[in-house]
C-alpha positions in Angstrom: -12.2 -26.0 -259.9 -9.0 -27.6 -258.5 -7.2 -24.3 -258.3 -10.2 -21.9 -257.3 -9.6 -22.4 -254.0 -6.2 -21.1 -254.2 -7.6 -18.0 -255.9 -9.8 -16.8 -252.6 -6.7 -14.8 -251.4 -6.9 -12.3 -253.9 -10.9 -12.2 -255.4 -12.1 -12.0 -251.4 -10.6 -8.2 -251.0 -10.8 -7.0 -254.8 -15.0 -8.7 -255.5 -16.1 -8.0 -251.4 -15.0 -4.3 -252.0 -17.5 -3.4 -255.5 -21.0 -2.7 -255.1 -23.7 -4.5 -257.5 -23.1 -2.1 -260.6 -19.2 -2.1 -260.8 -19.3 -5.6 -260.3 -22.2 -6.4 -263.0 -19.7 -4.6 -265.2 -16.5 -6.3 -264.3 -18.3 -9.8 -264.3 -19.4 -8.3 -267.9 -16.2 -7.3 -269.3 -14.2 -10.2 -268.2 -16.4 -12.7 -269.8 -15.1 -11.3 -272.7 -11.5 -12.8 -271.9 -12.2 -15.6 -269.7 -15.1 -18.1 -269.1 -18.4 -17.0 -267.5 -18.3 -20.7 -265.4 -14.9 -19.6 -263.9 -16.3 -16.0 -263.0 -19.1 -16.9 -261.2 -16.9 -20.0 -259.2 -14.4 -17.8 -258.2 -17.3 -15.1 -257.2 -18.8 -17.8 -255.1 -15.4 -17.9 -253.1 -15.8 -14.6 -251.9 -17.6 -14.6 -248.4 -20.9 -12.9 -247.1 -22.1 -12.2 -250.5 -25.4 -11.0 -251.0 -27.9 -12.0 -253.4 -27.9 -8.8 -255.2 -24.4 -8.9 -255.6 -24.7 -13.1 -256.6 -27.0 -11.7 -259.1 -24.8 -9.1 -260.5 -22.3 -11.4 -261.3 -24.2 -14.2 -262.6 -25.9 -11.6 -264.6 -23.2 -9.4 -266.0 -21.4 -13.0 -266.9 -24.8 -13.7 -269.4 -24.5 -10.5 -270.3 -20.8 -10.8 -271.4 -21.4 -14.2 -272.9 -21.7 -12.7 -276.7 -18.3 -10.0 -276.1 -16.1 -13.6 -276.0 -14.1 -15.4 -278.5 -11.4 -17.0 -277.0 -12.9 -18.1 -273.4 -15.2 -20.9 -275.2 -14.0 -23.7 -277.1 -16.4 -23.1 -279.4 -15.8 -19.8 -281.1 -12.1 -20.5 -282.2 -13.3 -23.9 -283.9 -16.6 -21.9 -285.5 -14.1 -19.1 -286.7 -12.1 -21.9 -288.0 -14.9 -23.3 -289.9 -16.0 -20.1 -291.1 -12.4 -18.4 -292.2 -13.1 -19.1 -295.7 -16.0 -16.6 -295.5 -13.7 -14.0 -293.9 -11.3 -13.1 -296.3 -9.2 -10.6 -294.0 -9.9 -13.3 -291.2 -12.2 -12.6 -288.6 -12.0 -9.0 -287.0 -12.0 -8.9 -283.1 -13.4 -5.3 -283.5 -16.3 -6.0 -285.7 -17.0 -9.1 -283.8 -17.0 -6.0 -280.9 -19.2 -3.8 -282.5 -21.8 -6.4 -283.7 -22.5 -7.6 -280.4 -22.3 -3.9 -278.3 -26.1 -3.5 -278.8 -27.3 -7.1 -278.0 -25.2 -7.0 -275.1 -26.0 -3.5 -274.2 -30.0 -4.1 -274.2 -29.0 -7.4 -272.5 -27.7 -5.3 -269.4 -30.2 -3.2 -269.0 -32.8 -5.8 -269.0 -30.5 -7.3 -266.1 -30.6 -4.4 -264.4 -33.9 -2.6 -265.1 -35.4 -6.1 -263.1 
C-alpha cells in the first residue's frame, strides 16, 4: 500500500492497454506468483477503468487464487505442516495440475456471466 503509488508509472500504460480477456488472464496467472490483494490495488491505480475491465481483474485474481503457493503466508506453513506426508516434498507441478481443472471451470464461470 505504501509503495503502490510509486508503481502507477509503469501498470497505467502496460493494464490501460489489455482488453477484458488478456487482462482476466494476466490477473489469473500472476496470482500464481504474487498476492491477489496487491493485483487488484495496483489495478485500481490505473485510470479510467471500466467496470468490465475492474471485473476482469478482480475476477481472474479469484480465479488464480488456487494456482499460488508462495504469495500467501499460508501455503508455505501448510506445506510445512504437511512435508512429512510428501515424501519427495511437495511438487510445484502436481500442485499445478491438481488445480488446472478447478481453476479452469472457475474462469469460465467468470466469464460465461
Amino acid at each position: 500500500m505504501i509503495h503502490g503509488g510509486l508503481q502507477a508509472w509503469w501498470i497505467e500504460p502496460i493494464l490501460g492497454r489489455l482488453g477484458e480477456l488478456p487482462l482476466f488472464i494476466s490477473s489469473t496467472v500472476l496470482t500464481a506468483f504474487n498476492d491477489n490483494a496487491a493485483i487488484t490495488f495496483l489495478a485500481s491505480l490505473v485510470p479510467g477503468f471500466t467496470e468490465p475491465l475492474k471485473y476482469a481483474v478482480v475476477a481472474g485474481a479469484v480465479t488464480g487464487g488456487g494456482l499460488t503457493v508462495i504469495a500467501n503466508a499460508p501455503n508455505p506453513a501448510g506445506q510445512a505442516i504437511l512435508a512429512r506426508y510428501f515424501p519427495g516434498g511437495v511438487s510445484p507441478l502436481n500442485l499445478l495440475a491438481g488445480a488446472l481443472i478447478p481453476t479452469v471451470i472457475m474462469a469460465v464461470c467468470f466469464m460465461a456471466f
